[in-house]
N, C-alpha and C positions, 0 to 999 in steps of 0.2 A: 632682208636685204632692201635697200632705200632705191625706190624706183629713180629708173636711169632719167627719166624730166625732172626729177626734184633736183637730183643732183648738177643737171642743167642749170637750174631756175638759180642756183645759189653760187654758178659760175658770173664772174662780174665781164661782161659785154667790152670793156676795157682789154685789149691786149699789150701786156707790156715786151719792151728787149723789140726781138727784133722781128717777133710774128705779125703776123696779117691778120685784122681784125674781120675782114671780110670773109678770109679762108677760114677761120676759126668759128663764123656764124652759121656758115654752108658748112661743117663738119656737126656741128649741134643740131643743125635741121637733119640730116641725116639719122644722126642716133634718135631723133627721134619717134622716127618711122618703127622702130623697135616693139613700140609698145602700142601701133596702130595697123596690123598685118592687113587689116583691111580697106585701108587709107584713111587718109585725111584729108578736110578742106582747110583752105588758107585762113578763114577765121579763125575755127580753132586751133589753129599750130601758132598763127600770133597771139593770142592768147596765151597757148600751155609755156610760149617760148621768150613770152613780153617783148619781141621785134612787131616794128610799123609796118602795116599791110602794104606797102609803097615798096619800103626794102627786102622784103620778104619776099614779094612776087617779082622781084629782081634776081635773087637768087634759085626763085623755084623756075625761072625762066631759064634760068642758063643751065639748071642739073637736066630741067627736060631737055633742052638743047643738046647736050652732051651726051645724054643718051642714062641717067642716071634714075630718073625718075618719070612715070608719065601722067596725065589727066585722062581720067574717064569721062563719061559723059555727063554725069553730077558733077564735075569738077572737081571731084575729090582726087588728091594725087595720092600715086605711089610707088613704091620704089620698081627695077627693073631688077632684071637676073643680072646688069651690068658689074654689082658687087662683088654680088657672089662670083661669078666669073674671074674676077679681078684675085681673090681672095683663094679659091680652090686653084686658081692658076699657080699661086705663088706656094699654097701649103704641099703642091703637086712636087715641085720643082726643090724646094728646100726639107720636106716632111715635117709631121707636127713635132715631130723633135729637133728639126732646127730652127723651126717656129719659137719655141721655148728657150731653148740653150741660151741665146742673151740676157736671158730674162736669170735666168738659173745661176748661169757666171758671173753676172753684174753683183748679184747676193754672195756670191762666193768669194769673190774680190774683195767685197767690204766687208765679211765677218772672218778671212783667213779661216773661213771653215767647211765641213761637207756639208752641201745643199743637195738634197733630194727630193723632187718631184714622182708623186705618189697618184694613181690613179685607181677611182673604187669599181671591184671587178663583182659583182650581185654582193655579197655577204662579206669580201676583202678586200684590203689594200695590196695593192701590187705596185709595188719602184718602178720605175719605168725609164730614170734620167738622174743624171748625177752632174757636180762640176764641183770643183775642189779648187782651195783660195791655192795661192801661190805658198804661204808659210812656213806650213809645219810639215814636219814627217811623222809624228806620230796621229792619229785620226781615227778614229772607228769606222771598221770596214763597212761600205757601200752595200746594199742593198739590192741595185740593178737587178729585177728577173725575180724577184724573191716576194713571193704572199708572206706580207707580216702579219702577225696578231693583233687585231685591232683594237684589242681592250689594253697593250701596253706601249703602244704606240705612240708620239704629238700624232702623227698622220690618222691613225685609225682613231684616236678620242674626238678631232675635230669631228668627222663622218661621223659619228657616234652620238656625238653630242646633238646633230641634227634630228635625229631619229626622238619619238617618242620612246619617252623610258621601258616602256613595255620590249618595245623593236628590239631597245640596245640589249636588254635583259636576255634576251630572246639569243640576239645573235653570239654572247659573252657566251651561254649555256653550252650553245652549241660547240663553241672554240674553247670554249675553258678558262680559266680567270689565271692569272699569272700568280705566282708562288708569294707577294706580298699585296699583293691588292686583292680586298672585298668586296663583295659588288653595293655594299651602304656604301665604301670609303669612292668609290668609282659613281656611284650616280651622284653622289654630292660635288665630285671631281666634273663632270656631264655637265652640272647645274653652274659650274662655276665658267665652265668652257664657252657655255652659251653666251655667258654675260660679257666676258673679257674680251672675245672673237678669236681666240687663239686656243690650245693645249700645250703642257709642260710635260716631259718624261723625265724622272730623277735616280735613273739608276734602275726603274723598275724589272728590267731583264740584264742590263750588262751593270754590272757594278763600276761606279765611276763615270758613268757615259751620263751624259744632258742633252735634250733635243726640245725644242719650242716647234711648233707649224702651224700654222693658217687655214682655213677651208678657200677652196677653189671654188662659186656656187657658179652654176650654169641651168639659165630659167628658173630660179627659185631652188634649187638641188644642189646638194656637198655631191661632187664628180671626183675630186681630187684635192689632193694636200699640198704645200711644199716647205720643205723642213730646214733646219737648222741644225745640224747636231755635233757634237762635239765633247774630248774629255771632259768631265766638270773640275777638274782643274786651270784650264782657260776660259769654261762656263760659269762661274757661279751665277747662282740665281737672281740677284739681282741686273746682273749682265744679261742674262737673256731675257728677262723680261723688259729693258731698254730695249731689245733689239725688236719687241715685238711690233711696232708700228712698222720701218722696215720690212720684217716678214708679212706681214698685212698687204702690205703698198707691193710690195712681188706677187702676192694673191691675185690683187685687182689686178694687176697688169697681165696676167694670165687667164683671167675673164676674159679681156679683151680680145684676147689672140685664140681663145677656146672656141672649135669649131662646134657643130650640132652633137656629136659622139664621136668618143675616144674611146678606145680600148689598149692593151697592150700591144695588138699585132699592130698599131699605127706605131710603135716605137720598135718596131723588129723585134717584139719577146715576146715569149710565150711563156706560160707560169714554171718556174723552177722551183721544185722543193730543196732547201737547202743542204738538208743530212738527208741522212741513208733512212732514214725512220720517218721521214714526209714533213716531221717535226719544221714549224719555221726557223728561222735565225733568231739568233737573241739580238736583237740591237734595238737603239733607241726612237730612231727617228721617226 
């Protein structure tokens, strides 16, 4: 994952339309603070952020003001519990799944398909959140509540694909390999997922079903997936793989809103086994 000041460094200081360039320089000083838990001085924050020590200590005057950030006695600043405050107040009031939902529907709306956000519970994927475009009535059932299989899953190969092949070998053993997939044809599948940032499912458990998803990272760690899934009859593969920057870009914006730990009881579930036999569901996403 590309550290969050590179990604700064390559933002153009320029704002266009109808934002505040000002506001937008005090939001990038802030993410920066991310990658300095211990603070920072004002040199080197103009430096890592290329703003003039002039305008910079304009804006670090007024976040101290405000109550956002403060100075030690080195003069090194740092942030306040102001944020965080700000942040657990709201995830308080709405839950991390209404935290999400936007983000989840907006992806729904534009592919007319089932989006499912997927969160990793020690050794599985657990659904946690769903939102379905307005179009079709036919759809492959949701997942909500449900440990899926990780090795035929988009959700469970992103997570997978982070692991050292060893790990993934490991945790497949444990779970069992799916009725067409081997574990050569799945680490070469692991090797490809790394490269692309995304995984594809083609039918591996439901015949007919196509699901593309993303990894969620949080500090460096796959936490979570969120998928795309759909018959492959309005999926072909060339259509989901267009769609994969999309599902990427719903990723990142789920970083963003991703508190310190999630689990499933932050979304009101608790693990359901789907049959009578503990067996997961067969489905794609």
């Amino acid at each position: 994952m590309r550290n969050p000041v590179s990604r700064m460094r390559t933002a153009t200081s320029a704002v266009s339309g109808t934002a505040v360039a000002s506001v937008a320089r005090a939001l990038r000083v802030l993410k920066a603070f991310a990658d300095h838990p211990g603070g920072i001085a004002l040199t080197r924050l103009s430096a890592e952020l290329g703003y003039g020590k002039a305008s910079l200590s304009k804006i670090m005057s007024t976040l101290e003001r405000e109550g956002f950030v403060r100075r030690d006695g080195a003069g090194h600043f740092h942030l306040t519990w102001r944020l965080l405050a700000l942040a657990f107040g709201h995830a308080q009031r709405v839950g991390i799944s209404g935290v999400c939902m936007p983000v989840l529907q907006s992806l729904a709306d534009e592919t007319d398909e089932l989006v499912q956000l997927a969160v990793i519970e020690g050794d599985h994927v657990l659904f946690v959140a769903k939102a379905e475009g307005p179009g079709h009535s036919l759809r492959l059932l949701p997942l909500v509540g449900v440990v899926a299989p990780t090795h035929a899953t988009a959700s469970g190969k992103v997570w997978l694909a982070s692991l050292p092949d060893d790990r993934a070998l490991d945790v497949m053993r444990r779970q069992g390999l799916a009725r067409v997939t081997s574990r050569a044809r799945l680490l070469a599948e692991l090797r490809s997922v790394r490269r692309d940032g995304y995984a594809i499912t083609d039918g591996e458990l439901d015949e007919g079903g196509r699901a593309i998803a993303a990894p969620i990272v949080h500090r460096g760690r796959v936490v979570g997936a969120i998928a795309v899934s759909g018959p492959s009859s309005r999926l072909p593969l060339p259509r989901l793989k267009r769609l994969a920057p999309r599902v990427q870009r719903a990723a990142r914006e789920l970083e963003a809103l991703w508190p310190h730990e999630v689990t499933a009881r932050d979304f009101g579930l608790g693990v359901r086994p789907p049959n009578g036999d503990g067996r997961p569901a067969r489905r794609n996403a």
